[in-house]
C-alpha positions in Angstrom: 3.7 6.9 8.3 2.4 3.5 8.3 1.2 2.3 11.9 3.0 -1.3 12.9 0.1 -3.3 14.5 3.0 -5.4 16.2 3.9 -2.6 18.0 0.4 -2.8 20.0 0.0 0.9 20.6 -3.7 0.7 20.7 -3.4 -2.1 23.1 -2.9 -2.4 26.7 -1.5 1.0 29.0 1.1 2.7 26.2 -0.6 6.1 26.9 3.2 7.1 26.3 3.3 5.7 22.8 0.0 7.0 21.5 1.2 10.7 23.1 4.7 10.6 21.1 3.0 9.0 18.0 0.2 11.5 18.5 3.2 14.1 18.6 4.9 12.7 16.1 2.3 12.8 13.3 0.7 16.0 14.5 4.4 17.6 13.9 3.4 16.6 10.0 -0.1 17.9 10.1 1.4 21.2 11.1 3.6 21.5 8.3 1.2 20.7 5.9 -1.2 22.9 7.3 1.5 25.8 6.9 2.1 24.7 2.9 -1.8 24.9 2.5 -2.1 28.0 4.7 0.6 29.4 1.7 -1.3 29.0 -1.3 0.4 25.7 -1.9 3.5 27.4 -2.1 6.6 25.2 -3.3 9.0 27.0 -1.4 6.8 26.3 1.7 6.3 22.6 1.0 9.2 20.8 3.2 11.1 18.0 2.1 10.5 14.5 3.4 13.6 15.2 5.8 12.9 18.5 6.6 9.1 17.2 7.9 10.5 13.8 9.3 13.3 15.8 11.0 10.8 17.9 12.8 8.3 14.8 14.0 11.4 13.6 15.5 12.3 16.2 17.6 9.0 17.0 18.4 9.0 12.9 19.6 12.0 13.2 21.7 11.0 16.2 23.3 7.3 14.3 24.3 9.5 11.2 25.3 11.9 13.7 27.5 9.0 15.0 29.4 7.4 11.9 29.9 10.7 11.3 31.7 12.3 8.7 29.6 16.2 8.9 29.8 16.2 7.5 26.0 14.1 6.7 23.1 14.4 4.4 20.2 12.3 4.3 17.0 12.6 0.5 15.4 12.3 0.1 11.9 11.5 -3.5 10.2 12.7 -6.2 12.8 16.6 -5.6 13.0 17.0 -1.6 12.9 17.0 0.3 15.9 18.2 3.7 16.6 18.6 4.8 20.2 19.0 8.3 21.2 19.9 10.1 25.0 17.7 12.7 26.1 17.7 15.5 26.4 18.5 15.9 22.9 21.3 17.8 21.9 23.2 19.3 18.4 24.4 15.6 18.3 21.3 14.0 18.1 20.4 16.2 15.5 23.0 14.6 13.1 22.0 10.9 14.3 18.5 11.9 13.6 19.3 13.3 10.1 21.5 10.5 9.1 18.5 7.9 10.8 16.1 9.6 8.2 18.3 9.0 5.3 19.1 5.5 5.9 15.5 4.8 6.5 13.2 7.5 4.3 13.8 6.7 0.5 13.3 10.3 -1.3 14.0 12.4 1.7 14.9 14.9 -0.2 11.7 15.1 -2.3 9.0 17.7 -1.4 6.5 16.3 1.3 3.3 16.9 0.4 3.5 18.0 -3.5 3.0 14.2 -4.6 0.2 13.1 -2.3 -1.8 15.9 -3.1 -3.8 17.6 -5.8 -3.7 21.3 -6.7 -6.4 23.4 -7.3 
């Protein structure tokens, strides 16, 4: 993920965005800690989607019990997505179709290209 300085989370009292971005990105350190934690195992490497998928719900569920009634990820200047929580089987398809709008190679393996093997 690349942090937006305009969206001023380190800024001011947005305790609520640093706790779903905290969620958010520790959602990915968990899966890549499971594909290490395999040996480096392909079949335990989640796609892009698969990781981004996760993150998401893991947001929405942070923004849920912070009490929010919705919750909107922005992407560029003009793209917002705006789901109801709680979340429910239909978010999950407006999540998935979010990430493949937004995520070019979702479907590529996460972690695999970033990283070196032993």
């Amino acid at each position: 993920m690349t942090l937006n300085k305009d969206l001023n989370l380190l800024g001011g009292d947005n305790t609520n965005g640093l706790a779903m971005l905290a969620a958010h990105e520790g959602s990915h350190v968990a899966d890549a800690s499971d594909w290490v934690a395999s040996g480096f195992s392909s079949n335990a490497n989640p796609s892009n989607y698969r990781t981004e998928f996760d993150a998401y719900r893991v947001t929405g569920n942070i923004a849920e019990g912070l009490g929010y009634s919705t919750w909107t990820e922005t992407f560029g200047k003009n793209t917002t997505y705006s789901f109801s929580l709680p979340l429910t089987q239909n978010s999950n398809g407006a999540i998935g179709s979010m990430i493949k709008r937004e995520y070019p190679g979702y479907n590529l393996h996460a972690f695999q290209r970033n990283t070196r093997l032993p």
